[in-house]
C-alpha positions in Angstrom: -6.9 13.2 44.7 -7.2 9.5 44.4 -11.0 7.8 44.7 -11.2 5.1 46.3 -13.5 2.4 44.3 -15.1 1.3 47.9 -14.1 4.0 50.1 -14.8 7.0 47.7 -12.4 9.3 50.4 -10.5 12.0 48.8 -6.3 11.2 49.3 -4.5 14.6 49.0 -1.8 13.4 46.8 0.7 15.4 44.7 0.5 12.8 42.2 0.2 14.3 38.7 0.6 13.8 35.2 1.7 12.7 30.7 1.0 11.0 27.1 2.0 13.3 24.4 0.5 15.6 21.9 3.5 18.3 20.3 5.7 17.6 23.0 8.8 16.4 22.6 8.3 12.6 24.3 6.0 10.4 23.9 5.2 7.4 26.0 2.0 5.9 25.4 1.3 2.0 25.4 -2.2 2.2 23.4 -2.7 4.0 20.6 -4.5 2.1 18.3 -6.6 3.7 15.7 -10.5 3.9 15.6 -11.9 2.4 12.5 -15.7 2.1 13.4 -17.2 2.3 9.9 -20.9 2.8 11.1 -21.8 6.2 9.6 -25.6 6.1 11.4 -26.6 9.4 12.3 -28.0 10.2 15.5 -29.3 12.3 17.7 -26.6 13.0 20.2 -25.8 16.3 21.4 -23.8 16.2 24.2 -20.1 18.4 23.8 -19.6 19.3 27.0 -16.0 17.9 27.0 -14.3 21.1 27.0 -10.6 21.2 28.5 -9.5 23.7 30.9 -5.8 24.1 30.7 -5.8 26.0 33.8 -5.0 25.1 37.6 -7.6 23.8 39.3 -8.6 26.2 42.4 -11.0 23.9 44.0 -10.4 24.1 47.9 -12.5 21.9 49.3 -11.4 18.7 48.1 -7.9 18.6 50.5 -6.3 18.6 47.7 -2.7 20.8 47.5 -2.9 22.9 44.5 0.9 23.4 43.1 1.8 25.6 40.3 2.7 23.4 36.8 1.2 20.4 38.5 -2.0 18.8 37.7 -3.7 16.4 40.2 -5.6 13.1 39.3 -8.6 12.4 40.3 -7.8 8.2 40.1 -10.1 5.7 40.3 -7.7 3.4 42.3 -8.7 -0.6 42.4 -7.0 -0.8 46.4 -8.7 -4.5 46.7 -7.9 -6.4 43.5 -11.7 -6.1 42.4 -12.2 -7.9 39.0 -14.7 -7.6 36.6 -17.4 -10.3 36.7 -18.3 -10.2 33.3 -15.4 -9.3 31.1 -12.3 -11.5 31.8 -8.9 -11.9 30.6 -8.4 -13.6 27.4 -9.3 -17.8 27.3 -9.6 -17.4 31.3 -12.4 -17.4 33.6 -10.3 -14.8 35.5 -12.0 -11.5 35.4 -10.2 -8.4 34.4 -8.6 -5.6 37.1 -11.0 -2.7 36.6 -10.3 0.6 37.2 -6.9 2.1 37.7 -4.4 -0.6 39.1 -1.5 1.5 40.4 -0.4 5.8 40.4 3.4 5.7 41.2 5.9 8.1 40.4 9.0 8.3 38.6 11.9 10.1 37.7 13.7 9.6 34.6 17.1 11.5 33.6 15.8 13.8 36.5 12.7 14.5 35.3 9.3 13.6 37.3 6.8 11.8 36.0 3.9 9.6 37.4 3.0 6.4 35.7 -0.9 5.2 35.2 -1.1 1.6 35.3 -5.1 0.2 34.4 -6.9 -2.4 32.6 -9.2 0.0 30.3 -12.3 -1.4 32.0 -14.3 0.6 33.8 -16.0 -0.7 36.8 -19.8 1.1 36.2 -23.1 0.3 37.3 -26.0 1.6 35.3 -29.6 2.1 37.5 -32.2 1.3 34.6 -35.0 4.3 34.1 -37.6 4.8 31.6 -35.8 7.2 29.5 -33.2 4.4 29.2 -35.5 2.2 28.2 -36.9 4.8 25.9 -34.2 5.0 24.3 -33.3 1.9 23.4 -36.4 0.9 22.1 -36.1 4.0 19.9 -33.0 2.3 18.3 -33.7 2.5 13.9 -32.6 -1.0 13.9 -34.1 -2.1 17.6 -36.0 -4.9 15.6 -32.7 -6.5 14.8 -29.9 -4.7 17.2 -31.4 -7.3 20.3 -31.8 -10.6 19.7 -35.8 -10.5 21.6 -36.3 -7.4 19.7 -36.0 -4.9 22.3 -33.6 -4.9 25.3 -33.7 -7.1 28.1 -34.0 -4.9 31.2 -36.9 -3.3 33.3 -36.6 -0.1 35.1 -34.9 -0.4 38.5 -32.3 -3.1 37.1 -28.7 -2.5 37.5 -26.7 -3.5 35.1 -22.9 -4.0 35.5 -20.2 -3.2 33.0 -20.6 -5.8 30.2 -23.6 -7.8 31.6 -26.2 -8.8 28.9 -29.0 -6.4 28.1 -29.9 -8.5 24.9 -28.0 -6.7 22.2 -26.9 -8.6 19.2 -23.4 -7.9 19.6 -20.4 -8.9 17.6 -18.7 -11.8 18.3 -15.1 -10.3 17.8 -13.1 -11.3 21.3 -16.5 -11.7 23.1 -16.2 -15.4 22.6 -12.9 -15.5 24.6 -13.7 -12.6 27.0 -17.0 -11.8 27.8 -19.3 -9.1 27.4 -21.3 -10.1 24.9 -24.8 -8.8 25.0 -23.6 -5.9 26.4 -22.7 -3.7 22.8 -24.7 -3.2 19.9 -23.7 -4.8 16.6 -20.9 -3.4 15.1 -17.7 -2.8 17.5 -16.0 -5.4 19.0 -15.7 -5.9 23.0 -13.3 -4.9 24.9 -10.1 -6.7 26.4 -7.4 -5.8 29.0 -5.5 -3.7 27.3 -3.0 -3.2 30.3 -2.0 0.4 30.0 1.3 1.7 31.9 2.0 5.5 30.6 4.0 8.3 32.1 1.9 11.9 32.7 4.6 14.8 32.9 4.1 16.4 36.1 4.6 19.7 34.3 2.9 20.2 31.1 3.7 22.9 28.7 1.8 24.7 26.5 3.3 23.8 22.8 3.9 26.8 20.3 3.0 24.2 17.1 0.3 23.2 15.7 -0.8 19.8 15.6 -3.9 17.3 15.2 -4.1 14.5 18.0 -5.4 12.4 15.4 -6.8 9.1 15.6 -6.5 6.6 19.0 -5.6 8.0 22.8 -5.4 11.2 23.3 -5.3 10.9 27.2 -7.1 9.0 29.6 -9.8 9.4 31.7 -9.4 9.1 35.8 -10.8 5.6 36.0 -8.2 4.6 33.5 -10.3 4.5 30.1 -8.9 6.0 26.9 -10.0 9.5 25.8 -10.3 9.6 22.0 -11.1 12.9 20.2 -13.9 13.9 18.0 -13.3 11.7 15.0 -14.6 8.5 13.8 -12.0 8.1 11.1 -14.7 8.2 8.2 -15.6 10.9 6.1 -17.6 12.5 3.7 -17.8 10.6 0.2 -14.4 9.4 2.1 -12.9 12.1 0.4 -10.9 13.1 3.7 -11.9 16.0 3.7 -15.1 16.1 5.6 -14.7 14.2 8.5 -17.7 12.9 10.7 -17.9 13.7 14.7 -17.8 10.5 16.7 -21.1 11.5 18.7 -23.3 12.0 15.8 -22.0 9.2 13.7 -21.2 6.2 16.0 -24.1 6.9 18.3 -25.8 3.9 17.6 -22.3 1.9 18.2 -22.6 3.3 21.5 -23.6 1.4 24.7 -25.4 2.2 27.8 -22.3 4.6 29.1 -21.3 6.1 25.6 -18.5 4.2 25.1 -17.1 1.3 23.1 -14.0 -0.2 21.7 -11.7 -0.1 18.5 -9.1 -2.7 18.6 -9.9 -4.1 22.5 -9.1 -0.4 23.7 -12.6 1.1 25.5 -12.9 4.5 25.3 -15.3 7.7 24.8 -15.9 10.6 22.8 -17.4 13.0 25.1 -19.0 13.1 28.1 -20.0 10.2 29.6 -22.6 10.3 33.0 -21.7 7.1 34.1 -18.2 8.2 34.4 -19.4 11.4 36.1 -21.6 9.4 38.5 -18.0 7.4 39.6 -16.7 10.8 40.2 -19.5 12.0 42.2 -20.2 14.8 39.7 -23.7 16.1 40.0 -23.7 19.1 39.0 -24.0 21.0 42.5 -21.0 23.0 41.9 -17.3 23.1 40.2 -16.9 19.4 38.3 -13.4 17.7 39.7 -10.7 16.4 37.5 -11.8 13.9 34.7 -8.6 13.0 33.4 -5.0 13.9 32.1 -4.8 14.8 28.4 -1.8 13.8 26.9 0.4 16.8 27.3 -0.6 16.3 31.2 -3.0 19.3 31.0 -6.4 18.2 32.8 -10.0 18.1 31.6 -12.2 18.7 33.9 -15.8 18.0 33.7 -18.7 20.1 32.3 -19.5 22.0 35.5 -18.7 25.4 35.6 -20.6 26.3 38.9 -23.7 24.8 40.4 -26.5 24.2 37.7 -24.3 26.2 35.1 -22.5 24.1 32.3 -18.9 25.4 30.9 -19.2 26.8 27.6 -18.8 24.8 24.9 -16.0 25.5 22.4 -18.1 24.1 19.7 -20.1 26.5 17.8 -22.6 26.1 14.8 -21.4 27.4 11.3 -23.0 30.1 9.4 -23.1 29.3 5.6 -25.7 32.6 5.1 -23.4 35.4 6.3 -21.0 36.3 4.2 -18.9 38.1 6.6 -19.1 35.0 9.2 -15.2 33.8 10.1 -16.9 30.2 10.0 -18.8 30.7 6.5 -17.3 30.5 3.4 -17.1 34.2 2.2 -20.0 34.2 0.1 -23.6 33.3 1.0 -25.2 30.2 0.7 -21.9 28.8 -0.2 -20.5 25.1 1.9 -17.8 24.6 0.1 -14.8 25.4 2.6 -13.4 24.2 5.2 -13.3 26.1 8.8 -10.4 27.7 9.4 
């Protein structure tokens, strides 16, 4: 299924998708490494980004469900629109948002589909109290915004990279807009014109492996997924390693996202990416995006008002016959196996 940005119609398409994990190719034009170094702790919570390698049984979306093919839910850009407040680099050209192009391919006779998109979303934030709220709850709000506290009032809508006051970095932002828009700390995103192939039929691999740092897949309006790392760690021993929504919270902006080296991207769960996708929780989420083996993550939804399960679980240090505890009781010592 493609969205339309204006239309919002659902376009059965058999149009599905690859980056790579274990498999044996890779094609994947952004992979740069996140190196945010703020170590803040916050207060987020929010893990429901759990992937479900199945099929996606939905039948009310026209979509054709196919066996070993997954379906994207794009984000297409069908009218050229353009960012009006990030643009491309030393222009006053905004920047395509959304996904540019779905096409398919076949190479030594093997399907594929090949995303083509910008990296910057296209979303619209309506401002509330508890936005508001939370801004101003900031540690550092006294020096984060330039006034002191951010510049919006509820009922505002704010655009993708318009100014709400932060004191942002000035990395890129000089030559491409958005300043305002992030908090100190990252820099602002640029096109980072993405073309990758999606196999059309992903395979479970038999190794194990860690997706380490960078894309891991992309969501459906053509933003990088990134997994739950920061790249710091503990005493930066390497051992530890800190969870991207706890410790970059506060690097964050308005949608729970932000960038490492010009590439946008999220950690988890973002609602303004689920308010694109039309995602209220009423019943079964859709498609999110295409991890990089092609498998698809769906949303948090597992049925109207009832979330997925997380695969996230809290460890117990006490019990000494816990699988996530360290054998002995009281002991933190050892790493989860």
């Amino acid at each position: 299924m493609i969205v339309s940005k204006h239309k919002k119609a659902a376009v059965a398409v058999l149009l599905t998708l690859f980056l790579a994990a274990c498999s044996d190719s890779v094609t994947v034009s952004n992979t740069d490494a996140d190196t945010e170094t703020d170590p803040t702790t916050g207060s987020e919570t929010d893990t429901d980004t759990e992937t479900d390698p199945g099929t996606d049984t939905e039948t009310d979306t026209g979509t054709t469900s196919t066996t070993n093919v997954t379906t994207g839910n794009w984000v297409l850009n069908e009218d050229g629109e353009r960012s009006i407040n990030i643009f491309e680099e030393d222009s006053n050209t905004g920047v395509l948002v959304d996904v540019e192009s779905v096409t398919e391919e076949t190479i030594d006779g093997t399907t594929y589909v090949r995303v083509e998109a910008s990296g910057v979303p296209s979303y619209q934030v309506t401002v509330d109290q508890e936005l508001i709220d939370t801004l101003a709850a900031r540690p550092r709000a006294a020096t984060d915004f330039v006034n002191g506290s951010a510049d919006i009032a509820i009922g505002d809508v704010v655009e993708f990279g318009a100014n709400i006051g932060y004191n942002s970095s000035t990395e890129f932002c000089d030559t491409t807009g958005g300043s305002g828009y992030w908090p100190p700390g990252p820099g602002c995103p640029q096109d980072t014109d993405k073309s990758t192939l999606f196999t059309t039929t992903p395979v479970e691999t038999a190794e194990e492996c860690e997706t380490g740092l960078g894309a891991i897949g992309y969501f459906s309006n053509g933003t990088s997924i990134y997994d739950w790392n920061d790249g710091q760690s503990y005493e930066s021993a390497g051992i530890w390693q800190h969870t991207a929504a706890n410790a970059e919270i506060h690097d964050l902006d308005i949608c729970l996202g932000h960038s490492a080296n010009s590439d946008y991207h999220h950690h988890n769960y973002s609602s303004c990416l689920a308010q694109e996708l039309g995602d209220s929780g009423d019943g079964h989420s859709p498609v999110y995006g295409l991890s990089s083996d092609g498998f698809p993550i769906h949303g948090p939804w597992y049925a109207s008002d009832t979330l997925a399960i997380s695969s996230w679980v809290a460890r117990d240090f006490d019990d000494a016959t816990s699988a996530s505890g360290c054998g002995v009781s009281g002991e933190r010592n050892c790493l989860l196996v």
